[in-house]
C-alpha positions as a Markdown table, in Angstrom:
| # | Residue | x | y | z |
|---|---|---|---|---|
| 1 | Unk | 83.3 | 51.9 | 26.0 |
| 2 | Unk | 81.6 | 55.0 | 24.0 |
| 3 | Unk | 81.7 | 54.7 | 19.9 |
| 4 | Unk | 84.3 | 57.5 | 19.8 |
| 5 | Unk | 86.8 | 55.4 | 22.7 |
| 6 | Unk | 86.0 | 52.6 | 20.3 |
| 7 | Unk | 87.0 | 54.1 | 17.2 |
| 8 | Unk | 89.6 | 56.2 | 18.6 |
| 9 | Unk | 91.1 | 52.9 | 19.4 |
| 10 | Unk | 91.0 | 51.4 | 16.3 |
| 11 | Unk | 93.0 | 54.4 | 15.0 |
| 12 | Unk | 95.8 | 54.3 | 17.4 |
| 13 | Unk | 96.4 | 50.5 | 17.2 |
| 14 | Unk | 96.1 | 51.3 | 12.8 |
| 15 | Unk | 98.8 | 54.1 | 13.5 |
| 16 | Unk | 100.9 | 51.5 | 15.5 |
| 17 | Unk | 100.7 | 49.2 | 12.6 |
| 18 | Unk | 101.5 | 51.8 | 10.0 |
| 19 | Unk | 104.5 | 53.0 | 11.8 |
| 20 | Unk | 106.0 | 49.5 | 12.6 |
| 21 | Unk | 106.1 | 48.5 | 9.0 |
| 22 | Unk | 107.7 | 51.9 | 7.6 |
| 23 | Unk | 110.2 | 50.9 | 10.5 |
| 24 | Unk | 111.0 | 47.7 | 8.9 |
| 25 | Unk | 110.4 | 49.1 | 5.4 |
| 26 | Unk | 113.6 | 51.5 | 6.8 |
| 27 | Unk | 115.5 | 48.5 | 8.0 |
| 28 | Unk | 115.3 | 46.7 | 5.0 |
| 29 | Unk | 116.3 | 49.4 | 2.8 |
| 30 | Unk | 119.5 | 50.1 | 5.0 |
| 31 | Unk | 120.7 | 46.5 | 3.9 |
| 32 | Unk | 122.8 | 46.4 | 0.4 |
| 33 | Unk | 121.1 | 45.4 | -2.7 |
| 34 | Unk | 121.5 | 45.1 | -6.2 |
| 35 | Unk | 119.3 | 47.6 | -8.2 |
| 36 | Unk | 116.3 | 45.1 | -9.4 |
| 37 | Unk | 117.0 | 46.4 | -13.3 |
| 38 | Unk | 120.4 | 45.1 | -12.7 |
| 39 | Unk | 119.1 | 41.7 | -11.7 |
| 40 | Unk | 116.5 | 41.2 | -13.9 |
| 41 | Unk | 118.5 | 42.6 | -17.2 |
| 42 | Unk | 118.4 | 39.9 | -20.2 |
| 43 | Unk | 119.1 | 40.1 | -23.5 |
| 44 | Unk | 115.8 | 40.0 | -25.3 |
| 45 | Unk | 115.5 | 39.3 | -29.4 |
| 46 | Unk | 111.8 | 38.5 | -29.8 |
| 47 | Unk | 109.6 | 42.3 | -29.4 |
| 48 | Unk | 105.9 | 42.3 | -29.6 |
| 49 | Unk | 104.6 | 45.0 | -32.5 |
| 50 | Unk | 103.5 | 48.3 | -29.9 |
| 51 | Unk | 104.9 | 51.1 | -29.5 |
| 52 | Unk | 106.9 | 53.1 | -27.0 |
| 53 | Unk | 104.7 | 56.0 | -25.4 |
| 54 | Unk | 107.1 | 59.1 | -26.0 |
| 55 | Unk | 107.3 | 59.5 | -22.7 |
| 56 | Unk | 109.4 | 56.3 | -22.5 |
| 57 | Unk | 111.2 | 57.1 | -25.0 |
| 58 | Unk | 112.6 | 60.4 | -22.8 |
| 59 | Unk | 113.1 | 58.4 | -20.2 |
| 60 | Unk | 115.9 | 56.0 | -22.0 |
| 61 | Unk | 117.0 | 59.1 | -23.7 |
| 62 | Unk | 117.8 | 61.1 | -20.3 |
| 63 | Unk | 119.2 | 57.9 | -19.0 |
| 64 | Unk | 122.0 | 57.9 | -21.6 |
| 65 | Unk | 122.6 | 61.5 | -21.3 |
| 66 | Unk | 123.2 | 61.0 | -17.4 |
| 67 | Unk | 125.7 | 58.5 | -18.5 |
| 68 | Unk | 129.2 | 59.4 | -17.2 |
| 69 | Unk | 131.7 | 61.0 | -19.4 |
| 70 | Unk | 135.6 | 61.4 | -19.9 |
| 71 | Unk | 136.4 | 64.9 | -18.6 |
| 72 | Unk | 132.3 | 65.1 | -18.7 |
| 73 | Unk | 132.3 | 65.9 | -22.1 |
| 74 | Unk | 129.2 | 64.2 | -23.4 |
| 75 | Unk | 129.9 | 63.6 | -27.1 |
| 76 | Unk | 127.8 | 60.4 | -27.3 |
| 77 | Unk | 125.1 | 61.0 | -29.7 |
| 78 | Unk | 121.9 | 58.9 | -30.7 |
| 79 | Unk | 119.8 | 58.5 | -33.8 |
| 80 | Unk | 116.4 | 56.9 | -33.0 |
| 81 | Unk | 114.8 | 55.1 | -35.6 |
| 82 | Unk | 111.4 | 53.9 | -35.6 |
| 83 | Unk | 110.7 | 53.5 | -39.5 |
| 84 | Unk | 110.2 | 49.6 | -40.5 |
| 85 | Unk | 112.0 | 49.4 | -43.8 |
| 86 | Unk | 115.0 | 51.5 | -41.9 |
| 87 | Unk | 115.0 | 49.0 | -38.9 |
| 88 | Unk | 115.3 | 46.5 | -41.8 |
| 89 | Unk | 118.2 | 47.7 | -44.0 |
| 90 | Unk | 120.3 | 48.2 | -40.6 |
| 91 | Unk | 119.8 | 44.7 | -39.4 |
| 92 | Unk | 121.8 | 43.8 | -42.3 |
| 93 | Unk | 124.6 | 45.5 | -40.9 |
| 94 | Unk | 126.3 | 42.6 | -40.3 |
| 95 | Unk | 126.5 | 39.3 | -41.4 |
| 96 | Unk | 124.8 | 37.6 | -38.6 |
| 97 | Unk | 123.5 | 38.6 | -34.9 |
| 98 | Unk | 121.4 | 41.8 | -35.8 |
| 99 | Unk | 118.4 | 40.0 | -37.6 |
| 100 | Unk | 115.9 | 41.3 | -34.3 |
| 101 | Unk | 116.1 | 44.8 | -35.2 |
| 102 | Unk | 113.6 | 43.7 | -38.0 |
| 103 | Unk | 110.7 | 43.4 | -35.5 |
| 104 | Unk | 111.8 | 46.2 | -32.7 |
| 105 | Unk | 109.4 | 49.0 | -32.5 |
| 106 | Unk | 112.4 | 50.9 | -31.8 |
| 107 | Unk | 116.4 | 51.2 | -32.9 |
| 108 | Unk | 118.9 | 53.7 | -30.9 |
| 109 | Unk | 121.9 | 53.8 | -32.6 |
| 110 | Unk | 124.9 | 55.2 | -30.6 |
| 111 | Unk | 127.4 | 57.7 | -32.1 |
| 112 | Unk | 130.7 | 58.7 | -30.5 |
| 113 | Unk | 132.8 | 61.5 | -31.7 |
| 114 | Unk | 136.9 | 60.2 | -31.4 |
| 115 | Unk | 138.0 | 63.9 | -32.5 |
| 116 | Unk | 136.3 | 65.0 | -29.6 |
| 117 | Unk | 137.2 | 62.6 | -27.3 |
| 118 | Unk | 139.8 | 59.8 | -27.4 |
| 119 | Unk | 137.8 | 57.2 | -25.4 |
| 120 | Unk | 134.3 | 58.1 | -27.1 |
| 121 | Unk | 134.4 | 54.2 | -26.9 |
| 122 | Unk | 133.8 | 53.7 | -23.2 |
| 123 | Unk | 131.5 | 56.6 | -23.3 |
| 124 | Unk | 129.8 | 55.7 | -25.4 |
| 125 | Unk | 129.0 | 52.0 | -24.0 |
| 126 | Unk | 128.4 | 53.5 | -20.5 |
| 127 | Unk | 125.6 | 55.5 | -22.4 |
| 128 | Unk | 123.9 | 52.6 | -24.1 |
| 129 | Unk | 124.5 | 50.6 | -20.8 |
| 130 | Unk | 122.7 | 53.6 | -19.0 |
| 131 | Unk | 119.5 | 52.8 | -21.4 |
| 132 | Unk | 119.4 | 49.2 | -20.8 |
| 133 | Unk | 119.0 | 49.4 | -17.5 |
| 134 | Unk | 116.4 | 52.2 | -17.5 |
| 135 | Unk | 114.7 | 50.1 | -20.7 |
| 136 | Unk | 114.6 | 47.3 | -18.0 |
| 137 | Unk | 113.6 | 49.4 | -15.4 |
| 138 | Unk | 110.7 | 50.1 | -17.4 |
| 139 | Unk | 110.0 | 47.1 | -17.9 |
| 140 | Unk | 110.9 | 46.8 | -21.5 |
| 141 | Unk | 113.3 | 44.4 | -23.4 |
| 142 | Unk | 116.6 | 45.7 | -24.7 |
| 143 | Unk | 119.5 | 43.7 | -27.2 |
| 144 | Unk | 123.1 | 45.4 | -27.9 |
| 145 | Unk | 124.0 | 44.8 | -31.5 |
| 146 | Unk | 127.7 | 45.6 | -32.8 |
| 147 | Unk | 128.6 | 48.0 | -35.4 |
| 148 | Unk | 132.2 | 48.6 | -34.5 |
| 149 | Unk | 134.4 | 46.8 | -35.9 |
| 150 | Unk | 131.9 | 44.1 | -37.0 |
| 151 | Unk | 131.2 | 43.3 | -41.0 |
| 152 | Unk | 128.0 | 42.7 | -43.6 |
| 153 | Unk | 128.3 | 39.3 | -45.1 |
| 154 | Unk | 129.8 | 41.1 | -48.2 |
| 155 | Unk | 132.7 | 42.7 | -46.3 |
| 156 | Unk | 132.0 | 46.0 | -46.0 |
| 157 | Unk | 132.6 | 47.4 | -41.8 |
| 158 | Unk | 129.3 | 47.8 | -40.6 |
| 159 | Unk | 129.8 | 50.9 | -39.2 |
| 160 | Unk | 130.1 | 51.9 | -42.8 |
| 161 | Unk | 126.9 | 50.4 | -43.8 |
| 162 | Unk | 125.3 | 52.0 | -41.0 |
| 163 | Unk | 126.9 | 55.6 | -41.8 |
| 164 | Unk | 125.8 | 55.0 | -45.7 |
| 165 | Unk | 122.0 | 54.0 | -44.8 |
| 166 | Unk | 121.7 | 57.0 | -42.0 |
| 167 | Unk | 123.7 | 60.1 | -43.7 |
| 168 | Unk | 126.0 | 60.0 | -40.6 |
| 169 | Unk | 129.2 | 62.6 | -41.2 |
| 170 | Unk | 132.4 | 60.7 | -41.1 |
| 171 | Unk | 133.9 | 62.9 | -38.2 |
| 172 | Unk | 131.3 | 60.3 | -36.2 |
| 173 | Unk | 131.8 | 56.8 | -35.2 |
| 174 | Unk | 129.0 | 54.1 | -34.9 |
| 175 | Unk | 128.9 | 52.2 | -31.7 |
| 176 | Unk | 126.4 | 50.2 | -31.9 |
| 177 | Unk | 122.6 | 49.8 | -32.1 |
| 178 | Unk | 120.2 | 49.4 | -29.2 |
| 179 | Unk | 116.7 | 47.3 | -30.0 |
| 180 | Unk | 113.9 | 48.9 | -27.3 |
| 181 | Unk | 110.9 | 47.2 | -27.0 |
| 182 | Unk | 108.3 | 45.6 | -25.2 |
| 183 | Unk | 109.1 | 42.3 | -24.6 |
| 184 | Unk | 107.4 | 39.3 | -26.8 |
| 185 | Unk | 108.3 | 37.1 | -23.3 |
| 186 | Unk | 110.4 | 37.0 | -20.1 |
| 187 | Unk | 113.9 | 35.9 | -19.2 |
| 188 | Unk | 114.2 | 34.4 | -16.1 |
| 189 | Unk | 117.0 | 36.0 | -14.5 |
| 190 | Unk | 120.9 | 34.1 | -13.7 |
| 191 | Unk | 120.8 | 32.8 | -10.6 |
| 192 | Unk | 123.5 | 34.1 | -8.4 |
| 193 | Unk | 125.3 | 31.1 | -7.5 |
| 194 | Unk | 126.0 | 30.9 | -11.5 |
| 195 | Unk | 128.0 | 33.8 | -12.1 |
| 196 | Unk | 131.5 | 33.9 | -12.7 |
| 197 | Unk | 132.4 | 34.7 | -9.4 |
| 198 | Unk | 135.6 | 32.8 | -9.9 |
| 199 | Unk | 136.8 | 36.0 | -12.4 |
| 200 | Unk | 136.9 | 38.3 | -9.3 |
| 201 | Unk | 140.7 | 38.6 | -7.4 |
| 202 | Unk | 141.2 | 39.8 | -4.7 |
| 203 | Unk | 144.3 | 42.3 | -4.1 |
| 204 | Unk | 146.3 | 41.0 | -7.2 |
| 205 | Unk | 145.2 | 38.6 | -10.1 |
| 206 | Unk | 145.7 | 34.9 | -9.1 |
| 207 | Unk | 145.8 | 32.0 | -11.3 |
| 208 | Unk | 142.8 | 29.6 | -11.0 |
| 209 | Unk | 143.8 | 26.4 | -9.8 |
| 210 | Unk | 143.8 | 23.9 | -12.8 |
| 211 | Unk | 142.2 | 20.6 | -11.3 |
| 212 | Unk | 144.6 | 17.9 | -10.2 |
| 213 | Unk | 144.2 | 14.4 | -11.5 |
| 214 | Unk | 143.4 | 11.7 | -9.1 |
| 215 | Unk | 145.6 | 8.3 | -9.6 |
């Protein structure tokens, strides 16, 4: 056998190779899935100090903008705020569970717009939902913090507190605030057999089965 037989050889049998894995590569992806950003997704509360390149910061922003919208009107709006004493004032919003949005690199607050649209509220959410997952994707850390109908420790609604510290007009309501950031450590994600799958009916809702007692 010449070189050239030889080394046309090796290049047909490296073609045969290449070809049978893109055919299981195309088997595989015919199978259903979950999305990986959908598995992986937990909520993180410990950021290290970087931060976001801006083209990350696009990314999540074209995320929630892709979100669906009632009558695809798109009145969901976002403030980003990256200033440190800012981040700080706002996780006093509320009396407890928004202390992390002192150490995120980034804060997206999430605006919808009731005298535009009467369920700015599921809009809205899809939208910040939308950016978790792409934060994910990304391989960043995300945490949802409540403004709506949540309260500082003195009383005062926290979507007020939020409006007051950010200048936001009062035809605006205040969702909620997103924490972006790159993750301080990892979340192993819920194993499936641990879901709820018990909350899912089939047809029509169905009482769960309360457990008898044995005698």
């Amino acid at each position: 056998m010449t070189k050239d037989q030889s080394l046309r050889r090796e290049g047909e049998h490296l073609l045969s190779e290449i070809k049978s894995l893109g055919e299981e590569l195309l088997a595989e992806s015919n199978e259903p899935a979950l999305l990986p950003a959908i598995y992986t997704r937990r909520s993180i509360r410990k950021f290290v100090d970087t931060p976001l390149t801006g083209d990350e910061v696009q990314v999540l922003l074209e995320a929630g903008l892709r979100a669906p919208s009632s009558k695809n009107k798109h009145t969901t709006q976002f403030i980003l705020v990256e200033d440190r004493e800012t981040l700080d004032r706002l996780s006093r919003m509320r009396e407890s569970g928004a202390l992390f949005l002192q150490q995120v690199p980034l804060g997206i607050v999430v605006l919808g717009s009731p005298m535009e649209c009467e369920r700015w509220i599921a809009d809205a959410s899809l939208a910040a939902g939308y950016i978790q997952l792409q934060a994910e994707a990304l391989g960043l850390g995300s945490c949802w913090a409540d403004a709506y109908g949540c309260y500082t420790g003195a009383g005062q609604e926290s979507a007020e507190y939020v409006r007051n510290v950010l200048d936001i007009p009062y035809q605006l309501e205040v969702l909620c605030i997103l924490a972006i950031g790159h993750k301080a450590g990892e979340a192993a994600p819920r194993p499936t057999e641990t879901l709820k799958w018990e909350k899912i009916h089939i047809g029509r809702y169905q009482m769960a089965e309360e457990p008898t007692e044995e005698a």
